[in-house]
Steps between C-alpha positions, in 0.01 A plus 500: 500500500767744493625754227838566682640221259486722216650787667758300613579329161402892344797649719789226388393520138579893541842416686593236250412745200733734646740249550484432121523839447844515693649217339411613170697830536810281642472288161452799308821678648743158468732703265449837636863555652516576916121391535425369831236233504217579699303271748129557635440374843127369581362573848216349695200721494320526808177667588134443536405632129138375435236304735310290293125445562524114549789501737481779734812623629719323242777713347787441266883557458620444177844603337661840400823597357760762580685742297741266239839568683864492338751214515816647476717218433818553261439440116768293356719732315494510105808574267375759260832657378371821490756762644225663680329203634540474896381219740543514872581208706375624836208692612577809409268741255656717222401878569356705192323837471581803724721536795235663660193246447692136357341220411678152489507194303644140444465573113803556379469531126649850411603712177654843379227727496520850230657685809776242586316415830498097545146448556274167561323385189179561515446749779763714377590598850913572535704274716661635794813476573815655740716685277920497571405772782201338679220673379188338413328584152468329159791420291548687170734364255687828371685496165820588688426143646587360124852545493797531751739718421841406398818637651836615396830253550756679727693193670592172273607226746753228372610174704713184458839434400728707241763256347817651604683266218314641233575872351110569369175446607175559315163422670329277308164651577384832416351719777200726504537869591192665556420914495294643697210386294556146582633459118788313484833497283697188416867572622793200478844539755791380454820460714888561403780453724785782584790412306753634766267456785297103492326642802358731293182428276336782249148499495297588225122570376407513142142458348373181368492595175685432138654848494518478902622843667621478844387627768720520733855371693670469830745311719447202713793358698516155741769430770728239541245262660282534212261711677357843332675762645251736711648843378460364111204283457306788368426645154311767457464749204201695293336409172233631223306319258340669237341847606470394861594663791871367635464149711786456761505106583750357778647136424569310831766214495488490922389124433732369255812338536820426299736183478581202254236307466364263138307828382342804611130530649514848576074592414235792588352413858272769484402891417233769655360549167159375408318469170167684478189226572200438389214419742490086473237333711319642837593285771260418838676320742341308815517767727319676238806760450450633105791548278578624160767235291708632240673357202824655722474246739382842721186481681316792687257448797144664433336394752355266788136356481265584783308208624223513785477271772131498582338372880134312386530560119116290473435857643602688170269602202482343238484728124554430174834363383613305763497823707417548892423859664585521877161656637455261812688709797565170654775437269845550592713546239901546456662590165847465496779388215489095371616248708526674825297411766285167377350718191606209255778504206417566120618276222514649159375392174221320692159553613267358813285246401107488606445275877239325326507149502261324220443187640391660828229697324368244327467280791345816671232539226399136554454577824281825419332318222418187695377705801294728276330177337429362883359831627257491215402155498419569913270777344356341267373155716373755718309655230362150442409442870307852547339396170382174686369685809318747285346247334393326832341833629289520141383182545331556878 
């Protein structure tokens, strides 16, 4: 009679604990965002381990396991909301820490730290990202970043047709004239025809007001075929409000026309001034390119995210926080701007799901549990049969 059976059946309860043990961490990390399942392999295990007395020259092989590896599948994406929420669709790895010594990561929950560094929750390591010149560090949200600055009107643009059968005109819109501030005044023009000359049409800008003060006058005159006439389709002239400095502001006719038509449509088709802005919303687009929105309808590029394109990533190290080290020098990896090169695309407002599928563990654990139950009843009849032979051998 031979003991090898309860080696044997010793050795697969050992692999199937630690198979237990594997799928437990997968079940325990189903809501952990980024986590790759793992899966444990089991191996043959040969060798001539123990000669038992009764059967000389027997031996056993048994079962072992190897080292759980990762299975790096895609999570499916999850809509969060959260402004500073990023998922990439691709295999790329978000880059965090220092330039000199990164570490990477699928995790892509970040916030505003105390130093205006966007850092991953948790680990509190900063993001890296290319900034509008193409150097690598973290991005820090400065307070010059809330606002963009307004700018002064100089040019008023005006377009469409001037009834030539009429002898006034009064926009029926009142136009914004900003300083250099970005604050704005609310100015209303009206048109007059020349008397002696119907070519002729006075211009003139007064402010929107109940005790309105104008601003300012000129001459615009059209030709025969009711075109603007180069020489005169310009106003310009200089202005105060208040205790300002002096504002000199152009008004540009070289699109507008004149001839009989129902009524006039002459209108504003645009200015160089802007209002001052208030930062809005932080933008990431695919290509992971970072912007700053503003209640202006102005937006200012901060950034680029950095994202890591990594040869054998089951090679990284795994730490806490859903974050790897690079230690292994068999890994080859590039880091290089979002959506260049195969390194994936980021969706905002959303986060990368765990790989781990629930119904696959639990069939898994069946599996272990079943096989666990079978190596242990094999031990245990065996138990039973020595106990028989020992008994024999008492008896003689």
């Amino acid at each position: 009679m031979s003991i090898n059976s309860i080696l044997i059946s010793s050795s697969a309860m050992a692999a199937y604990t630690q198979g237990l043990s594997t799928i437990s961490e997968n079940i325990s990390n189903l809501n952990t965002t980024a986590y790759k399942g793992k899966r444990l392999s089991f191996y043959e295990q040969p060798g001539q381990l123990h000669k038992s007395p009764y059967d000389e020259g027997s031996s056993f092989s048994g079962v072992s396991t190897g080292e759980p590896t990762r299975l790096l599948l895609q999570g499916d994406v999850q809509q969060t909301g959260a402004s500073f929420d990023f998922a990439i669709e691709g295999e790329g790895y978000f880059v965090i820490g220092d330039t000199a010594a990164p570490l990477f990561t699928r995790a892509g929950s970040f916030v505003v730290d105390e130093g205006k560094r966007l850092v991953q929750q948790g680990s509190r390591l900063p993001l890296l990202v290319y900034d509008p010149l193409g150097n690598l560090g973290p991005i820090i949200f400065k307070s010059e970043d809330n606002v963009f600055p307004g700018k002064a009107t100089a040019v008023l643009h005006f377009a469409n047709v001037l009834n030539s059968a009429a002898s006034t005109y009064d926009l029926p819109d009142a136009i914004s004239v900003f300083n250099d501030a970005g604050n704005a005044i609310s100015v209303k023009m009206s048109l007059a025809r020349d008397e002696e000359d119907s070519s002729k049409w006075k211009v003139t800008l007064k402010t929107d007001e109940k005790d309105s003060k104008e601003l300012g006058s000129g001459t615009i005159r059209f030709l025969d075929s009711g075109e603007v006439d180069p020489e005169n389709s310009t106003i310009q002239f200089e202005f105060t409000r208040g205790d300002e400095a002096s504002q000199s502001i152009t008004l540009d006719f070289s699109k507008a026309k004149c001839f009989s038509t129902l009524s006039s449509t002459l209108s504003l088709d645009g200015q160089d001034g802007l209002a001052a802005g208030q930062l809005n919303a932080i933008k990431v687009a695919k290509n992971g390119e970072i912007t700053a929105n503003y209640t202006n309808n102005n937006l200012k590029i901060l950034g680029r995210v950095a994202l890591a394109s990594i040869d054998n990533p089951d090679l990284l190290i795994s730490r806490e926080f859903g974050v790897f080290a690079a230690e292994n020098p068999l890994l080859n990896i590039e880091i290089g701007k979002a959506d260049e090169r195969g390194r994936g695309q980021l969706t905002q407002g959303a986060l990368e799901a765990s790989n781990v599928e629930l119904t696959q563990q639990f069939s898994s654990m069946i599996i272990m549990q079943r096989g666990y139950q079978a190596a242990s009843q094999v031990i245990s009849t065996t138990n039973e049969m020595l106990g028989l032979l020992f008994d024999i051998r008492g008896k003689r």
